[in-house]
C-alpha positions as CSV (number, residue, x, y, z in Angstrom):
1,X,16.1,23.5,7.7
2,X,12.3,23.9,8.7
3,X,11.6,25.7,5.9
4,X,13.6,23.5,2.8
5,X,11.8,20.7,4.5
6,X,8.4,21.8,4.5
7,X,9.1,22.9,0.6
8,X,10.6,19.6,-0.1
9,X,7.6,17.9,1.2
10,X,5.2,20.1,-0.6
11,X,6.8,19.8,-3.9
12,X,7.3,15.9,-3.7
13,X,3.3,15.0,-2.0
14,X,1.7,15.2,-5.4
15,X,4.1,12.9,-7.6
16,X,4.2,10.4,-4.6
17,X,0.9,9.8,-4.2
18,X,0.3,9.4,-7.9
19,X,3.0,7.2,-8.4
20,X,1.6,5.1,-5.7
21,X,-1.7,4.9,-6.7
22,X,-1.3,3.8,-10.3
23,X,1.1,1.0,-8.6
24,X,-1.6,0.2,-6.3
25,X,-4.1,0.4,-9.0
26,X,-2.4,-2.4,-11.0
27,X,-1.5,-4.5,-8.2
28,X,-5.1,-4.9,-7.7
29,X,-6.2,-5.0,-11.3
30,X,-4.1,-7.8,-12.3
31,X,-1.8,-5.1,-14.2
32,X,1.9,-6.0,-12.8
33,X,3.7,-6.0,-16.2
34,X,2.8,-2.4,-16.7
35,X,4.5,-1.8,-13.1
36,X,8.1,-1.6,-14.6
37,X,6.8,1.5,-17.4
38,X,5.6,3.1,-14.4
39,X,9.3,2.9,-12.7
40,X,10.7,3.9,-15.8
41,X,8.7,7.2,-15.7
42,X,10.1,7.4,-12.6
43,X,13.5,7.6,-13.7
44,X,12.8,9.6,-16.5
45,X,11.1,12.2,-14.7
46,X,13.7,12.6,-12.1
47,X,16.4,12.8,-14.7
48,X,14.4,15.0,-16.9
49,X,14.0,17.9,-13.9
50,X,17.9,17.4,-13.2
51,X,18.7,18.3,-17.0
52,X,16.0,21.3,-17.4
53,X,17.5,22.6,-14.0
54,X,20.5,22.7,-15.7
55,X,19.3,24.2,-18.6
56,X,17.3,26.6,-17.4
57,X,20.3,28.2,-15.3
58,X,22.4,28.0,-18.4
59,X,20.1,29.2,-21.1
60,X,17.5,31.3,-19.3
61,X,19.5,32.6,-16.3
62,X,17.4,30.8,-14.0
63,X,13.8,29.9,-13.3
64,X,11.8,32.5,-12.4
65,X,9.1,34.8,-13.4
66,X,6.6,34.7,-17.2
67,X,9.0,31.9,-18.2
68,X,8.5,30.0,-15.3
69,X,4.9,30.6,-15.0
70,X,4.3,29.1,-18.7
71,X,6.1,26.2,-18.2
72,X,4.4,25.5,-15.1
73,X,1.1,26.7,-16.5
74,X,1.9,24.2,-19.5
75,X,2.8,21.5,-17.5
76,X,-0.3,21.7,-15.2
77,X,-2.6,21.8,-18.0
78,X,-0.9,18.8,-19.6
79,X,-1.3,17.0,-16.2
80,X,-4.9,17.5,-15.9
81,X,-5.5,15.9,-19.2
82,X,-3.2,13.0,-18.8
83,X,-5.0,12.7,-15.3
84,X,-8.5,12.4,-16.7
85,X,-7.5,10.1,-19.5
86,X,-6.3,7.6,-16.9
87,X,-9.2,8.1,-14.6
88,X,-11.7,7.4,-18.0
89,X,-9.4,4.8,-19.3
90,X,-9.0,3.0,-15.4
91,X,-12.7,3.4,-15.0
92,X,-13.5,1.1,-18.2
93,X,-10.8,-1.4,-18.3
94,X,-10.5,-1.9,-14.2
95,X,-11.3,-4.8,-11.7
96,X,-10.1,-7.9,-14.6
97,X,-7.0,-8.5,-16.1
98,X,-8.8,-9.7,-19.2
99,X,-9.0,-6.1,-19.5
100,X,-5.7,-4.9,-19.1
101,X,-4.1,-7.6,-21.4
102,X,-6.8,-6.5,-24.2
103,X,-5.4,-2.6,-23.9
104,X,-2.4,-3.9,-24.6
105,X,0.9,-2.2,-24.2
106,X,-0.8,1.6,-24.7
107,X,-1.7,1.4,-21.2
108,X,1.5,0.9,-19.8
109,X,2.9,4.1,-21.6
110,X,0.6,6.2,-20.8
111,X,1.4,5.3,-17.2
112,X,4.9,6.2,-17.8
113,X,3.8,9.7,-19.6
114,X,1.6,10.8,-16.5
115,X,4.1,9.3,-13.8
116,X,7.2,11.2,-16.2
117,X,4.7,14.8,-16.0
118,X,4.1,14.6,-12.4
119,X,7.4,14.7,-11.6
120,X,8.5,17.0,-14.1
121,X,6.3,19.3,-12.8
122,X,7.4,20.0,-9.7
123,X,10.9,18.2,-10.1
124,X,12.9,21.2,-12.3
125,X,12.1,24.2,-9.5
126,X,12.8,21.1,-6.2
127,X,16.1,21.2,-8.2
128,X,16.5,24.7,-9.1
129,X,15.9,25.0,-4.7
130,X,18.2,22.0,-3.4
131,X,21.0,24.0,-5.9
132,X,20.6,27.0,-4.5
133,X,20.4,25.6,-1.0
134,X,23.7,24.0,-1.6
135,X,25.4,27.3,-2.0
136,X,23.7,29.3,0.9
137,X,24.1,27.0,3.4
138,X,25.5,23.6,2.7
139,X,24.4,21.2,5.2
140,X,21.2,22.1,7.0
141,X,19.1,22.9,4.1
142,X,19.7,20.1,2.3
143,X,19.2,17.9,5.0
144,X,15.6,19.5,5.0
145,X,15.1,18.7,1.8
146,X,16.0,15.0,2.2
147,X,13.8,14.7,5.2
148,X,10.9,16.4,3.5
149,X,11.2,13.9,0.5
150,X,11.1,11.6,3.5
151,X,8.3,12.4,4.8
152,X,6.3,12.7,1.6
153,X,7.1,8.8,1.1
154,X,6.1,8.0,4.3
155,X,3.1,9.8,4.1
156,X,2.2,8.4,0.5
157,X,2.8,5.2,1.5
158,X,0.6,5.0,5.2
159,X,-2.6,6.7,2.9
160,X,-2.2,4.4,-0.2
161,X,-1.7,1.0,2.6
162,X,-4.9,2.4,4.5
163,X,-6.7,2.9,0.8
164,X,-5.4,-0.6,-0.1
165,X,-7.3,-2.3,3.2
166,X,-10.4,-1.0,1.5
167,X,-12.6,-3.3,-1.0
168,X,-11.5,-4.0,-4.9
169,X,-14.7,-1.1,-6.0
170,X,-14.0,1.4,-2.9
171,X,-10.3,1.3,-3.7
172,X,-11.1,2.1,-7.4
173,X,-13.6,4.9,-6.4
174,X,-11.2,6.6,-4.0
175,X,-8.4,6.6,-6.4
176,X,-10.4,7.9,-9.4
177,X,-11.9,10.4,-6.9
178,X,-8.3,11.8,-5.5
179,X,-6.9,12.3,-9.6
180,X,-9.9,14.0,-10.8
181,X,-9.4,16.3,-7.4
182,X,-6.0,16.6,-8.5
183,X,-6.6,17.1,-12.0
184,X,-8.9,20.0,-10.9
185,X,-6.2,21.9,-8.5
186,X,-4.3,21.3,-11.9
187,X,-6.2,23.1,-14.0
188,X,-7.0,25.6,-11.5
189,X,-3.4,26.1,-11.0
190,X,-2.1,26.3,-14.6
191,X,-5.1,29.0,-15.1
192,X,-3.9,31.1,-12.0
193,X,0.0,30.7,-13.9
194,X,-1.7,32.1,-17.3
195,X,-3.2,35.1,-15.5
196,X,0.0,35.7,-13.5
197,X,1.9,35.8,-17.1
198,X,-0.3,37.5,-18.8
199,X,-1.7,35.0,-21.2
200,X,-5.4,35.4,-20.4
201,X,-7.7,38.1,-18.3
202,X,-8.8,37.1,-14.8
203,X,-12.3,38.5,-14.9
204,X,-12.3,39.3,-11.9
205,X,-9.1,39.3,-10.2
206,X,-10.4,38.5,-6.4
207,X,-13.1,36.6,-5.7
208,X,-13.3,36.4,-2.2
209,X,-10.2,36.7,0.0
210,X,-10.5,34.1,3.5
211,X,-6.7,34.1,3.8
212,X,-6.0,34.5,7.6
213,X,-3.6,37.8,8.0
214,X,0.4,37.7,7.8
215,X,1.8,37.3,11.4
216,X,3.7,40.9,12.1
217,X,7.0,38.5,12.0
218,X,6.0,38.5,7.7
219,X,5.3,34.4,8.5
220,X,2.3,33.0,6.8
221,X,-0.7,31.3,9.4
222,X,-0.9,27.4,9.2
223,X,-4.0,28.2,6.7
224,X,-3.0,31.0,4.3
225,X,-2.9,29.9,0.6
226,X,1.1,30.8,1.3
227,X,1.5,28.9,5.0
228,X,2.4,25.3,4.9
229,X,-1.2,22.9,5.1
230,X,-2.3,25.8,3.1
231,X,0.2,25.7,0.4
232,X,0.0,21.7,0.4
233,X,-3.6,21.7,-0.2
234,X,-2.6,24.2,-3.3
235,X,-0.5,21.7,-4.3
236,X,-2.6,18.7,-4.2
237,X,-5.9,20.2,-4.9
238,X,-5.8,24.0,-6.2
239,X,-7.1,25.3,-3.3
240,X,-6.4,28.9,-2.8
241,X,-7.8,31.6,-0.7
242,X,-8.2,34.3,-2.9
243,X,-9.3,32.7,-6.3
244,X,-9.5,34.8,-9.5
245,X,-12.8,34.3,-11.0
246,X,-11.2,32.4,-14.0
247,X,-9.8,29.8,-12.1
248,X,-13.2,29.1,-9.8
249,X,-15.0,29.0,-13.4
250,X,-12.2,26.5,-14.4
251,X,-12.1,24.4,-11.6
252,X,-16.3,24.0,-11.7
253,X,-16.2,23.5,-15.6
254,X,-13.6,21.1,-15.4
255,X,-15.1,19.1,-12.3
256,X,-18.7,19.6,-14.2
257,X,-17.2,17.8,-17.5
258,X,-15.1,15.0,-15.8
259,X,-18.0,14.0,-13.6
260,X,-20.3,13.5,-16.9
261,X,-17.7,11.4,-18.5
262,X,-16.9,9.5,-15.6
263,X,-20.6,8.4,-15.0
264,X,-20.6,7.8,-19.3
265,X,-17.8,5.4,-18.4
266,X,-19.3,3.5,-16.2
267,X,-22.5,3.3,-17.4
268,X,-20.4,1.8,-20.1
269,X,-18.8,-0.6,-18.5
270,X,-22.0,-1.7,-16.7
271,X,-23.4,-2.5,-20.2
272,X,-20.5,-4.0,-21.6
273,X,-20.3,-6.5,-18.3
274,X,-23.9,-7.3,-19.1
């Protein structure tokens, strides 16, 4: 049960917090009618990884090896970008509804497309598990499951209610700060998928390698890119303990360009307020 729930909880972190942050965001930015698009992707998402579950067991056999790494590779990358097009987009319409209601409804469905990916993401192989854990032992595992989706709700929502206490600009900073970390691990992430499949050439396939060693039991320590705060910051933000040299040349280029747009953003928004 330990183990389903610690998976469960992995998988789900990401989606939650995103979800909850582009609600926050539009609570506090005067944006409430987009809220219900946001809830839509929701739905969509979650039925969307139910349905490729299902088709992935009927048409491909399952989910597992170069097919599964390009879809997750794919929908990683696709992440990233819908991630830094909301952070750029949030950074120059936020703080005024005036500026919501003149983006009209775009804004609102491209809520809905990044809520619908983040899900996506992670939602077909959480699936693909809680199936499997259904036949190998009904009962425990599942409960695991459903108290590590628990505990990622909780968790998302005692961050985002301690981010919300903060001032209008801090809140804004923090939260454009967390996707573009996210967006990063993304991109990090969908490189280290394209190497694993054999898409592209990973320089240099080990960088450095800090990963603490495998207990003599074959468990991971707490630490290791594969042991559980390890593999949760993976999730959220790439981190990994022995990097190929094409993802740490992703993860700097990416950060590098984002941060130069971001500042162009505001500098534009500082004009145009003037």
């Amino acid at each position: 049960m330990i183990a389903s729930l610690l998976v469960m909880f992995r998988e789900s972190l990401e989606a939650v917090l995103v979800t909850g942050m582009l609600l926050g965001w539009l609570s506090r930015s005067g944006g409430e009618r987009h809220r219900a698009k946001v809830w839509l992707g929701v739905s969509l998402g979650v039925a969307a990884s139910v349905l490729g579950a299902v088709l992935f067991r009927l048409i491909a056999g399952g989910f597992e090896g170069r097919s599964e790494q390009l879809f997750e590779a794919a929908t990683m990358l696709s992440g990233a970008v819908l991630m830094t097009t909301a952070v750029l987009w949030m950074t120059r319409h936020g703080g005024a509804p005036a500026n919501l209601d003149a983006a009209g409804g775009a804004a609102g469905w491209g809520f809905l497309l990044l809520v619908f990916v983040s899900i996506l993401r992670e939602g077909i192989e959480a699936v693909l598990f809680l199936a499997a854990a259904r036949f190998a032992s009904p009962g425990n595992d599942l409960l695991g499951a459903g108290l590590g989706l628990v505990a990622a709700l909780a968790t998302g929502w005692l961050l985002l209610r301690a981010a919300g206490r903060a001032r209008l600009g801090t809140f804004f900073l923090v939260i454009n700060a967390l996707l573009v970390l996210f967006a990063a691990g993304l991109v990090a992430q969908g490189l280290h998928e394209l190497t694993e499949a054999g898409a592209i050439p990973p320089l240099v396939a080990q960088v450095w390698d800090i990963n603490p060693a495998v207990r003599p039991d074959g468990s991971f320590p707490l630490l290791h890119d594969e042991g559980w705060l390890g593999s949760t910051l993976k999730g959220l933000f790439g981190y990994r303990g022995a990097p190929t040299l094409v993802e740490l040349l992703g993860y700097a280029a990416y950060l590098g360009l984002t941060s130069m747009l971001w500042s162009a953003a505001r500098r534009r928004k500082q004009v145009a307020a003037h």
